[in-house]
N, C-alpha and C positions, 0 to 999 in steps of 0.2 A: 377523805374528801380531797380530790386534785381540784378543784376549783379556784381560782385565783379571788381574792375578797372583792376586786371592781368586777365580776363576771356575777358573782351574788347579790352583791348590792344590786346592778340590774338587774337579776332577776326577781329581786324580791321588786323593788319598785314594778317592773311588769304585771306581776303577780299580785300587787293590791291595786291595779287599775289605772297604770299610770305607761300610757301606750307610747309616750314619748319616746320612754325609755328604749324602747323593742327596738329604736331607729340604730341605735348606738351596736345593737348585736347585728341589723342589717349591715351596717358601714363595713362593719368588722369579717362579717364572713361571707357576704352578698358576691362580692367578684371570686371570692375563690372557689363554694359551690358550683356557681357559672361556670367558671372553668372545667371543675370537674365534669358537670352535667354534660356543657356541650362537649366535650372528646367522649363522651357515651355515648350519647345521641348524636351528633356529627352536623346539625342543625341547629341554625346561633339561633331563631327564630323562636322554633321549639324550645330552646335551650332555658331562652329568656320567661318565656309563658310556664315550663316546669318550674324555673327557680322563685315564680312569684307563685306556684302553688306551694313548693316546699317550702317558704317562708309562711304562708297561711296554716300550713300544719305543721310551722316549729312553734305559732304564736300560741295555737290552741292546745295546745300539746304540752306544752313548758311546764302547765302544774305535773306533768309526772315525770320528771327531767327531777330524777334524785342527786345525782352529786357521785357519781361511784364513776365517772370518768368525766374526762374534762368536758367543757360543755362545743368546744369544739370536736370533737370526735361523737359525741349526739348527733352535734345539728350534722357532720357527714354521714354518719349512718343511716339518718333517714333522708340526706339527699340521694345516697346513696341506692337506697332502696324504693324511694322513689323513679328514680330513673331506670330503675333494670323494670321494675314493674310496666314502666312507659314502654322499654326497648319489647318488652317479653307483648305488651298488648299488639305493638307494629310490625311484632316478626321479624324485625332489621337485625339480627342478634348475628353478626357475620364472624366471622373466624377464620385466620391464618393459621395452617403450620406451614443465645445471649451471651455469655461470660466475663467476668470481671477486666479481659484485656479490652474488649469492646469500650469499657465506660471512662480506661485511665486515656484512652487514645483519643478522645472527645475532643476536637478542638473549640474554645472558645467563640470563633466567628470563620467564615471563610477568609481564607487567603485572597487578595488583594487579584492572583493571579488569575483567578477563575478555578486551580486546579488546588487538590484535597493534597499535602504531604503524606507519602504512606503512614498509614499505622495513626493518620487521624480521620475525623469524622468531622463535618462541619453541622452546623447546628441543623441546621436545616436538612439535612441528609436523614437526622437523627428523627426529624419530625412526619419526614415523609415515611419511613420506616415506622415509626407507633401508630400513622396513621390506617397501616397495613392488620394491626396487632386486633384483638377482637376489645369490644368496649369494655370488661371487667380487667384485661390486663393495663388496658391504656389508666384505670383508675389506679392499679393495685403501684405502677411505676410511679405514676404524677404524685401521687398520696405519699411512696417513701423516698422521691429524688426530688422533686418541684417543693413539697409542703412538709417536708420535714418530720413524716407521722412517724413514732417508730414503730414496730413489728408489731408486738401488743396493741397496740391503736388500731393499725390497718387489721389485725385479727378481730377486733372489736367493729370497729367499720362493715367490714365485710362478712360480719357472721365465719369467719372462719377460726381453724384454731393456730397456734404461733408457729405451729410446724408446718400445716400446710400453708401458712402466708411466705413464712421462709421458702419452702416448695417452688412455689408459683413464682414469688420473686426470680430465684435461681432459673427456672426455666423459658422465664420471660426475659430474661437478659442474654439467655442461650438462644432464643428466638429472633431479638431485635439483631445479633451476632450475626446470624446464618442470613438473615434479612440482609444485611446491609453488605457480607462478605459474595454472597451471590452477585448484586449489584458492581461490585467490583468488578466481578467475573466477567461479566456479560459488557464490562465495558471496550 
């Protein structure tokens, strides 16, 4: 059982009727779902009206929430699948066609000057770029760079297995690569 014993204690309190509780597991994973959702969906609006459906079906849902992964990686999962299921009903499901020199070159903030030092990336460069990315890579990136999921998580998350998550990983970072070295190019 990966559960942490203040993640149980709530859930038991939830689970004999005591709805207070549920508030404590909102606080806690409410803006990061959000997060995730809207860079799927690409609409804060939408984003915000999924994430208070996927709360209504983490609260009804919780009695079968057994303990065999954390209870963060649950409640993404089925944010998670809540949201493609949205993406897949509106047909918006868009796609682009990375490498690890890409991610050590990252700078922290832009340069004072206006202009990028070769061999880095300002943050912002980096977000214009993911936003190019199709909405399951922009999850599969944010879930192991932004939120700390490791491989096995995001395989768990995303119904996939640790190899194809490693996979995707590697290719989506050869993606945001080629993205953003074009960009270069064309400057």
């Amino acid at each position: 059982m990966t559960q942490n014993v203040s993640e149980h204690k709530i859930i038991t309190e939830v689970l004999s009727g005591n709805t207070r509780a549920f508030a404590s597991i909102m606080e806690r994973y409410a803006p990061k779902v959000y997060a995730m959702v809207a860079g799927m969906i690409g609409n804060n609006d939408e984003a915000a009206d999924l994430t208070q459906e996927i709360f209504t079906k983490i609260y009804t849902s919780l009695f079968s929430y057994k303990g065999d992964s954390s209870l963060s990686t649950w409640i993404f999962r089925i944010s998670y699948n809540m949201a493609v299921s949205r993406i897949r009903k509106s047909s918006r499901f868009d796609t682009v066609s990375g490498d690890d020199r890409f991610w050590s070159g990252l700078a922290d903030s832009s340069p004072d000057d206006g202009e990028e030092p070769e061999g880095e990336i300002s943050v912002d460069r980096l977000y214009e770029a993911l936003d190019l990315l199709a909405p399951d890579d922009r999850v599969l990136i944010s879930l192991f760079y932004l939120d700390g999921k490791t491989i096995a998580e995001i395989a768990q998350i995303m119904s996939l297995s640790e190899t194809n998550a490693k996979t995707r990983l590697f290719r989506i970072r050869k993606k945001l690569y080629k993205i953003i070295s074009n960009e270069y190019k064309q400057q």
